[in-house]
C-alpha positions in Angstrom: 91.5 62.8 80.6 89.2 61.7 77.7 86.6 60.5 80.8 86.4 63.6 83.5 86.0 65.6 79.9 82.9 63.5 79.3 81.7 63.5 82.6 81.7 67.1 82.8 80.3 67.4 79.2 76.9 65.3 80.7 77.0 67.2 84.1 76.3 70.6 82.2 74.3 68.9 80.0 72.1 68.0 82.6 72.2 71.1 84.1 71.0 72.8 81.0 68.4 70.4 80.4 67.1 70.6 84.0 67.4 74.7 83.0 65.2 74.2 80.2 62.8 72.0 81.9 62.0 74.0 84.3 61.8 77.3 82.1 59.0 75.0 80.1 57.3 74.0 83.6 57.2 77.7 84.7 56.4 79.4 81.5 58.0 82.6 82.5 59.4 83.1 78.9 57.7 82.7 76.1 59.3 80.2 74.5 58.6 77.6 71.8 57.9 74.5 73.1 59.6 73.0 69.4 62.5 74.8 69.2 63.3 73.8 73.1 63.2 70.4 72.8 65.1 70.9 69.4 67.7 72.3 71.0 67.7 69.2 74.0 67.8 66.6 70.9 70.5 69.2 69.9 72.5 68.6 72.9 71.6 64.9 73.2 73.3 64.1 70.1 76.1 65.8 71.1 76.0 63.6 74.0 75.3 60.8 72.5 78.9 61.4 70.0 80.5 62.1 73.0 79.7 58.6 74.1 80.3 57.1 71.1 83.8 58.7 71.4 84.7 57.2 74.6 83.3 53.7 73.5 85.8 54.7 70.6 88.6 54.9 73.3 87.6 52.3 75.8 87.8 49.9 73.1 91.3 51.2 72.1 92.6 51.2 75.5 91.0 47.2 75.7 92.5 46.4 72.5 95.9 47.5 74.4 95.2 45.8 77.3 95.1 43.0 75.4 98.5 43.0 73.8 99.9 44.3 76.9 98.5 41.2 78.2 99.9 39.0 75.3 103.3 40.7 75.6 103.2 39.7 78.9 102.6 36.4 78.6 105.2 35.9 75.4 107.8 37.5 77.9 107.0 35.0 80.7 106.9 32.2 78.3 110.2 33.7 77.0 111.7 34.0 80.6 110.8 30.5 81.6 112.4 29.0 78.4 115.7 31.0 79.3 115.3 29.2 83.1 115.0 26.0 81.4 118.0 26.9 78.9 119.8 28.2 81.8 119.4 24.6 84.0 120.6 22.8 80.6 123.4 24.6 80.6 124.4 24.2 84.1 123.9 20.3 83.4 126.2 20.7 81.0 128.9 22.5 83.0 128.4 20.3 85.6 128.7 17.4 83.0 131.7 18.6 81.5 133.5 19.8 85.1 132.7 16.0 86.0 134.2 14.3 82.6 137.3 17.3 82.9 138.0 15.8 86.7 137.9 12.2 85.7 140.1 13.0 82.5 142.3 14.4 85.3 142.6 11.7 87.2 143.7 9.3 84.4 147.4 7.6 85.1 150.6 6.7 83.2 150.0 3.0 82.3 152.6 0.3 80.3 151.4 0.8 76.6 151.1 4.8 76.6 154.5 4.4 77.6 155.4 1.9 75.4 153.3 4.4 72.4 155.4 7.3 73.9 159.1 5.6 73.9 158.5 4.4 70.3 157.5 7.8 69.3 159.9 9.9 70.3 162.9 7.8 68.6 161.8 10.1 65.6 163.1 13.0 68.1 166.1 11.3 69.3 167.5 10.9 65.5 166.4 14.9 65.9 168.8 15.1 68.3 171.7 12.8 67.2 171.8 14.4 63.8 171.8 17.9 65.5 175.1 17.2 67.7 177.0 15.1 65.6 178.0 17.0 62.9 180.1 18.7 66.4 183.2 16.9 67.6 184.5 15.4 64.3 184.2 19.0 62.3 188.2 18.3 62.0 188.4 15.2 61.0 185.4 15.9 57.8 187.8 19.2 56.9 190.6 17.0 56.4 188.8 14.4 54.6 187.3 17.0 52.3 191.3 18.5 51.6 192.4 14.8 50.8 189.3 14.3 48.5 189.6 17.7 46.7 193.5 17.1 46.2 193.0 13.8 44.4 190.9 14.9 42.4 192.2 18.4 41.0 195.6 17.4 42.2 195.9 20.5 44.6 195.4 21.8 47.8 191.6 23.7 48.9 192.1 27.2 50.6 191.0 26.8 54.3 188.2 28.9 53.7 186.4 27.2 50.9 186.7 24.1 53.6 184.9 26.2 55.9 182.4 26.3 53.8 182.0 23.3 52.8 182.0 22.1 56.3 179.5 25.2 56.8 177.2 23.3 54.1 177.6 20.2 55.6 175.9 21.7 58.7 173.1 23.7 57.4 172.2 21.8 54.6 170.2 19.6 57.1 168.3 22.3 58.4 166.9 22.9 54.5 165.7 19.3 54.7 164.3 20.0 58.1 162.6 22.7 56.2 161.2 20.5 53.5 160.4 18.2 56.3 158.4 20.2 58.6 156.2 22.0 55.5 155.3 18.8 54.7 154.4 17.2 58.0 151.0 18.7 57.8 149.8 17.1 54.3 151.7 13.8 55.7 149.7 13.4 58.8 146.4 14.3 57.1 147.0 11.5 54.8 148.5 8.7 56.4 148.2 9.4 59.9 150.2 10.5 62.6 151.3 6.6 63.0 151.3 6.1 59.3 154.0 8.9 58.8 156.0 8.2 61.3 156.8 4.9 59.5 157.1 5.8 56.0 159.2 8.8 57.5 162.2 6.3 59.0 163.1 5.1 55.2 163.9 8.5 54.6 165.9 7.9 58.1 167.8 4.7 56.8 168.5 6.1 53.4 170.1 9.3 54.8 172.3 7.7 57.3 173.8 5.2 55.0 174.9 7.5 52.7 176.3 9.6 55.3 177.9 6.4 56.8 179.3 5.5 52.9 180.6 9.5 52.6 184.5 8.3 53.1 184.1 4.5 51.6 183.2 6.1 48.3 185.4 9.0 48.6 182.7 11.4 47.9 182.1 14.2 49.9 178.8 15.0 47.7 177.3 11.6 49.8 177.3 13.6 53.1 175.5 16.7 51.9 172.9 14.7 50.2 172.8 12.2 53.9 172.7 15.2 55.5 169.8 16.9 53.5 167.8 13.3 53.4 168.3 13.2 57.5 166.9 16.6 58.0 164.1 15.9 55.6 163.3 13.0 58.5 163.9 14.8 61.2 161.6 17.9 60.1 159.0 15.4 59.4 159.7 13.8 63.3 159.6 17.3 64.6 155.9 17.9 63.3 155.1 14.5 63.6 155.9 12.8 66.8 154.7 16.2 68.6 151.6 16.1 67.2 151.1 12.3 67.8 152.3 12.3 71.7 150.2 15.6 72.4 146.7 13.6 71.1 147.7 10.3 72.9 148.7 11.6 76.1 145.9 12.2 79.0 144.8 15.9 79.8 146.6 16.1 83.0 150.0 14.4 81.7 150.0 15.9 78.3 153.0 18.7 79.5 154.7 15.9 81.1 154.6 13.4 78.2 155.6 16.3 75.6 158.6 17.5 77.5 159.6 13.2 76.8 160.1 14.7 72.9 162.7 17.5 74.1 164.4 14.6 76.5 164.4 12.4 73.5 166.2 15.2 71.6 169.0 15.5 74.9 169.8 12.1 75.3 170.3 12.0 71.3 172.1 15.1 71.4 174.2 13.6 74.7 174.9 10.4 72.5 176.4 12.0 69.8 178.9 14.1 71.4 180.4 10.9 73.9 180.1 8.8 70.8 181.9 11.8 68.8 185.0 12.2 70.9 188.6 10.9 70.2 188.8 7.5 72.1 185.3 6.7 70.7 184.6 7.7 67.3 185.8 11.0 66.9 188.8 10.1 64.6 189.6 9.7 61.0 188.2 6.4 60.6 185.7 6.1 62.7 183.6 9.1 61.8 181.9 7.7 59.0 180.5 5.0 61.5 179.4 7.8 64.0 177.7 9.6 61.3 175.9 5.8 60.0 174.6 5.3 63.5 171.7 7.4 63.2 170.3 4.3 60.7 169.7 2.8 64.5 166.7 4.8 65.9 164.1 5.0 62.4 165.3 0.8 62.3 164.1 0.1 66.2 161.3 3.0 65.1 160.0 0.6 62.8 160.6 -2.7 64.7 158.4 -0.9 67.9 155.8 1.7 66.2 153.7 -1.1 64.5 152.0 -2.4 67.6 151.1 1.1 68.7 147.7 2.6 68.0 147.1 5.3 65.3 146.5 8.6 67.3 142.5 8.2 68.9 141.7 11.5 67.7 142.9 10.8 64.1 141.0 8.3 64.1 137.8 9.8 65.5 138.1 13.3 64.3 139.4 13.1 60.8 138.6 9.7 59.4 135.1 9.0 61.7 136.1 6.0 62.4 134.6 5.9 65.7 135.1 2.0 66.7 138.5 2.2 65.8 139.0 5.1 68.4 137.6 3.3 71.0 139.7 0.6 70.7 142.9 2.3 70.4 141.9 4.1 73.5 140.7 1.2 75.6 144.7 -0.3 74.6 146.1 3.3 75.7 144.3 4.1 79.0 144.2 0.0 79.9 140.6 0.5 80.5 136.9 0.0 79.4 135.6 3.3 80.8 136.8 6.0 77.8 133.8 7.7 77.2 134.9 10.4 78.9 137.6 10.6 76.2 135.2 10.1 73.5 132.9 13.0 74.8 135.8 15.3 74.9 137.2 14.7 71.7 133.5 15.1 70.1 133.4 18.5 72.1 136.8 19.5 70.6 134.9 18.5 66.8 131.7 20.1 67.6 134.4 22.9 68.5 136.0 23.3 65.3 133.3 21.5 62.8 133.7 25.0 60.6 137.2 24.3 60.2 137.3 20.2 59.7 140.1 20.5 57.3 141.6 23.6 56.6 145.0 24.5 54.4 147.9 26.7 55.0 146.4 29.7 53.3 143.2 28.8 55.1 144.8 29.0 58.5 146.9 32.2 57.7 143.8 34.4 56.8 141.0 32.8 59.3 140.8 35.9 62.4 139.6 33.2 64.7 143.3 31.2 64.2 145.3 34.3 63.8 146.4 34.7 67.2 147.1 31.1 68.4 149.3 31.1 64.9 151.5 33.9 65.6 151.9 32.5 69.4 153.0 29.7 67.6 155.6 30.9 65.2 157.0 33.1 67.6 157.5 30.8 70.6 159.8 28.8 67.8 161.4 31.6 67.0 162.3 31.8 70.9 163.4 28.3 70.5 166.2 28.8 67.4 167.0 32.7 67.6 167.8 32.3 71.2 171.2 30.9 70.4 171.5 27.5 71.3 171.9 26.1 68.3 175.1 28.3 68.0 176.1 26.7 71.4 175.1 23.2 69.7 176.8 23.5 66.5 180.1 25.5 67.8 180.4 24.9 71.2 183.7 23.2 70.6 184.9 25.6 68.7 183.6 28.6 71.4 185.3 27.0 74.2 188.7 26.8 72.2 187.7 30.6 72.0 187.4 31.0 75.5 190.5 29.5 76.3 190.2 26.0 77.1 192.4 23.4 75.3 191.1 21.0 72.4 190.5 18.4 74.7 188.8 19.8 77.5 186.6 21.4 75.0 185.4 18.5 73.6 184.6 17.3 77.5 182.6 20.8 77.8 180.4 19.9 75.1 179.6 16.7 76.8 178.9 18.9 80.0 176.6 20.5 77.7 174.6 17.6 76.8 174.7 15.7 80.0 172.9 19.2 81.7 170.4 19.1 79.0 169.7 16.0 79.6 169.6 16.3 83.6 167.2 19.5 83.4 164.7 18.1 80.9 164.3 14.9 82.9 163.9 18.2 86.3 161.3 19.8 83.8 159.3 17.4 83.2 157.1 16.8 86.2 157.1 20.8 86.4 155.7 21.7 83.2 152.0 20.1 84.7 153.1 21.8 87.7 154.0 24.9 86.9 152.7 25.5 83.8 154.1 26.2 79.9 153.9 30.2 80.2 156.1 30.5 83.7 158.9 28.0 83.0 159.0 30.0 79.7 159.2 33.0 80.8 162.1 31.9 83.7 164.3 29.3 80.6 164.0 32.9 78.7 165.1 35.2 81.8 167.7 32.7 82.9 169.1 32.5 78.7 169.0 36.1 78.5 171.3 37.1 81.6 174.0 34.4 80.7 174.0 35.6 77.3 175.4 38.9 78.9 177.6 36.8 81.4 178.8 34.9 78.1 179.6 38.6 76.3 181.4 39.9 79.3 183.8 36.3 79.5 184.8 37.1 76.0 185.8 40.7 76.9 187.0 39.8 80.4 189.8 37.7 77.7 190.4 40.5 75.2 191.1 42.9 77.9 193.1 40.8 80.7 194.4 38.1 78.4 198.3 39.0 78.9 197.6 37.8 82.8 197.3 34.0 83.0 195.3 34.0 86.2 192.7 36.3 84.8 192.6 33.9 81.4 192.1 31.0 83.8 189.4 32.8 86.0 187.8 33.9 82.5 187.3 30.4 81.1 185.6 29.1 83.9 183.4 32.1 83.9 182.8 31.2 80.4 181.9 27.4 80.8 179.8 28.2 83.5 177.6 30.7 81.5 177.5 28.7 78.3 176.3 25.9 81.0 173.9 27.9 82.5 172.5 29.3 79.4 172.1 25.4 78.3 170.2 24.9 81.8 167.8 27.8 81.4 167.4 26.1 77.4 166.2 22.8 79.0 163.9 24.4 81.3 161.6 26.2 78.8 162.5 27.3 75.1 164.1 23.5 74.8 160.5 21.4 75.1 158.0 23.9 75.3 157.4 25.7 71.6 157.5 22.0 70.2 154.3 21.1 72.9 152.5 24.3 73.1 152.1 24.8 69.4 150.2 21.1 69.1 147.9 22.4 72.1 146.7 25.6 71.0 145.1 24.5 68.0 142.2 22.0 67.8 142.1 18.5 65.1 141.3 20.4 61.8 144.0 23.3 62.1 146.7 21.0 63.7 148.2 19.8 61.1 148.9 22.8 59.1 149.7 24.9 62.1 152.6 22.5 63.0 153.4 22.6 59.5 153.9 26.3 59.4 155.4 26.3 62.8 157.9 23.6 61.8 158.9 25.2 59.0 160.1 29.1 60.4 161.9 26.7 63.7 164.2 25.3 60.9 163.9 28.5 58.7 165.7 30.0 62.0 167.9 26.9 62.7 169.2 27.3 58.8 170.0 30.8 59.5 171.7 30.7 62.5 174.2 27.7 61.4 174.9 29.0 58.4 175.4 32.8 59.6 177.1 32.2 63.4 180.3 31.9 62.0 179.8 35.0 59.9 178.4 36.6 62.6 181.2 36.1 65.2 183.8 36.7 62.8 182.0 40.3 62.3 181.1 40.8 66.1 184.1 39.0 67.8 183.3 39.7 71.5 179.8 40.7 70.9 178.5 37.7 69.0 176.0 36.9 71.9 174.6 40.3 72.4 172.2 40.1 69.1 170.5 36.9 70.7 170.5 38.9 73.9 168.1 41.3 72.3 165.9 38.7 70.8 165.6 36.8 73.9 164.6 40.3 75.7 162.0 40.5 72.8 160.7 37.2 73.3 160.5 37.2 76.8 158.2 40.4 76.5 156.1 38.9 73.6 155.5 35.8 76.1 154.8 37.5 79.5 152.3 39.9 77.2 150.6 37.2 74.7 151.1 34.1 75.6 148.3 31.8 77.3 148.6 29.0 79.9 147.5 25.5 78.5 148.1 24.2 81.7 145.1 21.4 82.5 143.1 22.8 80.1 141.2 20.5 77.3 141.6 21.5 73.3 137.6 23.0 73.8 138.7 25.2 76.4 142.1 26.4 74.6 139.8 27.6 71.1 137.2 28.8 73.5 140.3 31.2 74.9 141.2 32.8 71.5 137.4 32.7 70.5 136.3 35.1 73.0 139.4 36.9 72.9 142.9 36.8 72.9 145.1 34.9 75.1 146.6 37.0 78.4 143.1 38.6 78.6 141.2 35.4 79.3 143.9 33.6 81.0 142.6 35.9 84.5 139.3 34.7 83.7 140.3 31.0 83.2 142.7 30.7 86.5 139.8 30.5 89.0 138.4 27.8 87.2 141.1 26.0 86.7 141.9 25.8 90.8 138.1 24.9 91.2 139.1 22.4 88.9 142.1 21.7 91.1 140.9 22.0 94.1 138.2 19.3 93.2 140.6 17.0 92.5 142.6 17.2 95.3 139.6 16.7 97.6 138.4 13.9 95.0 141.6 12.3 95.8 141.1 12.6 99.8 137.7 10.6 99.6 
């Protein structure tokens, strides 16, 4: 604009000028020959500022040329810098795709198995203790009548036996309490090796005085075994997860945990054979089947010395990287465990802003909020989903039902034996399948045989004057109870005890399995100190209030919950970084069947 204004400035100018000229030339006005060329050095200057003024402009417009130029350049230099961080950061992927595919492949060898079976003894005396305050619930009341009567010289009203013997049962659940708050501070301080040990005199003590209750005549001795025993077995129950979930290889790590929940069957299983009449289940042998559980924290501490302390312990928490190496070289049988070492520095580069962090910590940090109420809630699925009611009374329910004293005590057996039988099924499913589906079908599967369990009991309250229908109405009632027990074992049994260790990275562990450990046994206290209220209240409807919760739960999981499924500690605190769980799981399935798919065709060359 500035330029055709200039340009037509000098071309009138000119024209003027050339005007002028010629008037001068001519001399057909009589005009002064001064004043003339004043008025062309008049119009020159003018010019001449005119000029100047475009100068003015050119040399702004260069001057923007110029940065324009620098700009640029910067954003070319910027651009090829983000090509160069963008080609680092594929290496990287492609780095860590290659370590994840090799840290699938890695195998079951002797001395992870070895480091596995001595482990979960801590869960087996889980399971023993749970079961075998059962079968002999008889033969304790009596011994608690005798006992009472010698010493006042009369006779204890039933119901103050019943709740003694109520005592008996949930006063190990308040030591599982203690236990499990405490697991955190325990592992953070003497390892997840080191607490296991000092944990199985706690084991020993307890089950000695249990197995002195009747020699002393004291009934006090069993509620102070039981509490000590609980006190163990909440420490196992934060412990040995956490241990066997940072031993175990990526792609066997839902495998190996369900071993803990097969650890607690086979305990559970061994109480109630050892618990019935022609074993142990009688007035003197009792106090023997209670002393057993000194065996598993001795042969704990016969076979958990030779194991390694857990690698990432090791690495993570104390630095000590050597040390790590060499556990792991003993654990995966091999030289090559760099792969193992890179990951577990990934998963402390991961969390470095929260190395060690406390309860409180934990509870307020946004970040951990999420993968803490996952947590506390998936145990919560685990203890307010009944079983424990079916554990603790399942004599006593199928006496309810119908069957005889006997054949209930065979039932329960039934009931261990399944639990046993479908842990071992779940086990090569849960790497299969994944944590999140066979939760959501044990939780289904509980939830409709609750109902079927409700409708046996009124099915008997309504038809029980025909003995056909009371018949019909007892196997319909075994078979539910057994079938809830089957869904258990499936999901709710192994998974909140696994998932809860894998959704939160080294520094957070502890404390999250701490808190988690504490509300499972918060919940086991309150169901086995309140089921016999509760079905004394609700008679024929005692199941329907788990029903509910286990509708809840299944809804919370199907709408929360993430799959952990193949996927490394990084990748899990990645998930709940970016944003919460069933969001990112969409995002996260195509990678993890790249991921398979790789090694599937790794495995055919």
């Amino acid at each position: 604009m500035h330029g055709c204004s200039l340009q037509k400035q000098v071309s009138v100018m000119s024209m003027n000028l050339s005007a002028k000229l010629d008037e001068l030339q001519r001399g057909d006005r009589q005009l002064e020959t001064t004043v003339a060329l004043c008025e062309i050095r008049t119009q020159l200057q003018e010019l001449t500022k005119s000029v100047e003024s475009c100068q003015s402009e050119v040399s702004e417009v260069k001057r923007d040329m110029v940065a324009i130029k620098h700009e640029l350049d910067t954003v070319q230099q910027v651009k090829e810098e983000i090509e160069e961080l963008r080609e680092y950061v594929d290496r990287l992927g492609e780095q860590s795709h290659r370590r994840k595919l090799r840290l699938l492949e890695q195998g079951l060898t002797f001395f992870l198995s070895y480091a596995i079976l001595a482990a979960v003894l801590g869960m087996l005396q889980f399971g023993y203790n749970t079961g075998v305050i059962n079968a002999p619930e008889v033969n304790i009341e009596n011994f608690m009548k005798d006992v009472y009567k010698s010493r006042y010289g009369e006779d204890i009203q039933d119901d103050s036996v019943k709740l003694l013997y109520s005592l008996a049962v949930s006063i190990f659940a308040i030591g599982g309490m203690l236990g499990g708050f405490c697991g955190g501070m325990i592992a953070n301080r003497f390892g997840r090796k080191g607490g296991l040990l000092l944990n199985n005199l706690l084991g020993i003590v307890g089950a000695v005085l249990m197995g002195c209750t009747k020699l002393s005549q004291l009934y006090e001795f069993l509620f102070l075994g039981r509490f000590i025993i609980g006190v163990n077995c909440g420490l196992n129950t934060s412990l040995v997860p956490m241990y066997i979930s940072e031993i175990a290889p990526l792609n066997l790590r839902g495998g190996l945990g369900t071993v803990n929940q097969l650890a607690v069957t086979v305990g559970l299983l061994l109480s109630q054979v050892l618990g019935i009449e022609q074993i142990l289940g009688t007035d003197e042998g009792w106090p023997v089947l209670l002393g057993l559980a000194v065996c598993p924290p001795i042969l704990q501490l016969v076979l958990l010395p030779w194991c390694p302390e857990s690698p990432r312990y090791l690495l993570i928490t104390r630095q000590w990287e050597e040390e790590a190496r060499r556990a792991l070289r003993r654990l995966r049988a091999s030289n090559q465990v760099e792969e193992d070492i890179e990951e577990m520095r990934a998963e402390e580069r991961a969390q470095q802003a929260e190395a060690t962090i406390s309860m409180m910590e934990l509870i307020c940090s946004p970040t951990l909020r999420s993968p803490l109420i996952i947590g506390v809630v998936m145990q919560l699925s685990q203890q307010l989903s009944g079983i424990n009611a079916v554990f603790y009374y399942s004599t006593l329910l199928f006496i309810s039902s119908g069957l005889t004293e006997e054949s209930a005590k065979f039932a329960t057996i039934g009931i261990g034996a399944i639990m046993v039988g479908m842990t071992l099924v779940s086990i090569p499913l849960m790497d299969r399948t994944g944590r999140r589906t066979l939760h959501l079908y044990g939780l289904g599967g509980m939830f409709i045989f609750s109902i079927f369990i409700t409708i046996s009991f009124l099915i008997k309250e309504f038809f029980g004057y025909v003995q056909e229908m009371i018949d019909w109405m007892s196997y319909l009632s075994v078979v539910s109870v057994l079938s809830f027990v089957v869904f258990f074992a499936v999901g709710p049994g192994s998974i909140p005890w696994m998932i809860t260790a894998e959704l939160f990275s080294q520094g957070p562990r502890p404390a999250a399995m701490s808190i988690a450990v504490l509300i499972n046994w918060m919940a086991n206290f309150l169901v086995g100190i309140g089921f016999p209220t509760m079905k004394n209240s609700l008679e024929n409807y005692t199941f329907l209030p788990f029903s509910a919760f286990l509708a809840v739960f299944w809804i919370f999981t199907y709408k929360k919950v993430p799959e952990t499924k193949n996927k490394t500690f990084e990748e899990i605190l990645a998930l709940f970084r970016h944003g919460n769980g069933r969001s990112m799981e969409e995002t996260s399935v195509s990678k993890e069947t790249d991921v398979s798919g790789m090694v599937e065709s790794d495995q055919k060359l």
